[in-house]
N, C-alpha and C positions, 0 to 999 in steps of 0.2 A: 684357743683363746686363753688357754690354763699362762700358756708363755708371757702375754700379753700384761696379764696380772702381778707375773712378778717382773717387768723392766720395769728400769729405773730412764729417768733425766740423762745422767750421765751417756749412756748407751745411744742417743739418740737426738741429742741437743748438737745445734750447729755451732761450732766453737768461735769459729770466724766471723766476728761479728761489731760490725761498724759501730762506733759511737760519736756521741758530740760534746758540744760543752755550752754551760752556760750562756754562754758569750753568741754564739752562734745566732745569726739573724734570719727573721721567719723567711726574707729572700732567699740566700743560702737554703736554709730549711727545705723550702719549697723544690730547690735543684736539686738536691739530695734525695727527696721523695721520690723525683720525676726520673732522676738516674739510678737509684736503687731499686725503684719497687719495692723500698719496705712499707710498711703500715705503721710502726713504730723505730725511736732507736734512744738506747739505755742514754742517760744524761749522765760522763763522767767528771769525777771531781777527786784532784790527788790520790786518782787510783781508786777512788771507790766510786761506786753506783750509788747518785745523787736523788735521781728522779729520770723519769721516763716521759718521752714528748712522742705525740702520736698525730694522724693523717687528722684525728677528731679534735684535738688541742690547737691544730695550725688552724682548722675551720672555726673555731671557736670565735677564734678574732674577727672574724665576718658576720656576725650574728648579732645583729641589734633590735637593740625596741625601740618602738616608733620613736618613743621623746627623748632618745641621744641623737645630738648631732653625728656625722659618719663621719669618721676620720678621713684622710687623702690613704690614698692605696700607699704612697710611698713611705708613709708614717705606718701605715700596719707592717711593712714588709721591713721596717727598723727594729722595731719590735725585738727583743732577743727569747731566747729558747726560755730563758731562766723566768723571762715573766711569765709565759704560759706554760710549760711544764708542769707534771706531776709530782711532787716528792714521795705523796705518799702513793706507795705504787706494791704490786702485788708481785713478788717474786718467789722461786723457789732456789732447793740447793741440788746438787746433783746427784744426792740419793734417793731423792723422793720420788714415789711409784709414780710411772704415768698415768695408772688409774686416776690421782689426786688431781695429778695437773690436767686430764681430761675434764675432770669438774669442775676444777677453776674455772676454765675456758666456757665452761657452760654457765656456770656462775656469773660471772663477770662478762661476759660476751667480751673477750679478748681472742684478740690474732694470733699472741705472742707473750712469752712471758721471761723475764730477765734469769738468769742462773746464776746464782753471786755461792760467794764462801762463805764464810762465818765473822771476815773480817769488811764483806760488802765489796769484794774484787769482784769485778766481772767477767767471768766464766764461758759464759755465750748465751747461747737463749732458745728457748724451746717456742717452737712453732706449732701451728694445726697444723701445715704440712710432714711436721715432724712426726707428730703423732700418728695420723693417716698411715705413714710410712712404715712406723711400729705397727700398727695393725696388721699391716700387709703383709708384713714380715712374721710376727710369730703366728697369723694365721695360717700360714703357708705349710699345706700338707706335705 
């Protein structure tokens, strides 16, 4: 467990890692989900990590209260990433312990967490699966 304690992000974060852009419509969106399996993907902009659009941001648009009219489906699914997207969005850098980013994830009930630089480049992104992984790994007698 001692091992586990001092990995870092870097060590363990998926590098390869898809993103979108503003522009990007929640139909689109939706295929991406359906062909990726992510939960999440970083929103970039001239290179840097803008905001983050997630499985809970695309549902978002489907949630109303009784006294709005419902939009048409084909008007939700126009929609682009940039209206429902997150800007403000919780990331780390790729020296920070995994103990931390384990807390985030508990903190924030996140799947996923974006890995930028110092200039907000995107790096890749640390997952629970990733973590899990770390576990298993420096537990390993």
């Amino acid at each position: 467990m001692y091992k586990f304690l001092e990995a870092n992000v870097a060590g363990y974060m998926t590098r390869s890692v898809t993103s979108v852009s503003r522009d990007l419509t929640m139909g689109e969106l939706k295929e991406l989900f359906k062909r990726d399996d992510y939960n999440a993907y970083p929103v970039v902009e001239d290179g840097q990590a803008v905001g983050l659009v997630t499985k809970y941001d695309f549902l978002k648009c489907f949630a109303f209260a009784p006294v709005h009219m419902v939009p048409h489906y084909d008007e939700l699914m126009n929609k682009t990433v940039g209206d429902v997207m997150s800007p403000d969005f919780i990331y780390v850098h790729p020296e920070i312990k995994l103990t931390r980013v384990l807390q985030l994830m508990v903190d924030h009930q996140t799947r996923s967490i974006p890995v930028l630089d110092n200039d907000r480049k995107l790096l890749g992104i640390i997952s629970r699966e990733d973590v899990i992984h770390a576990l298993a790994d420096c537990t390993r007698h």
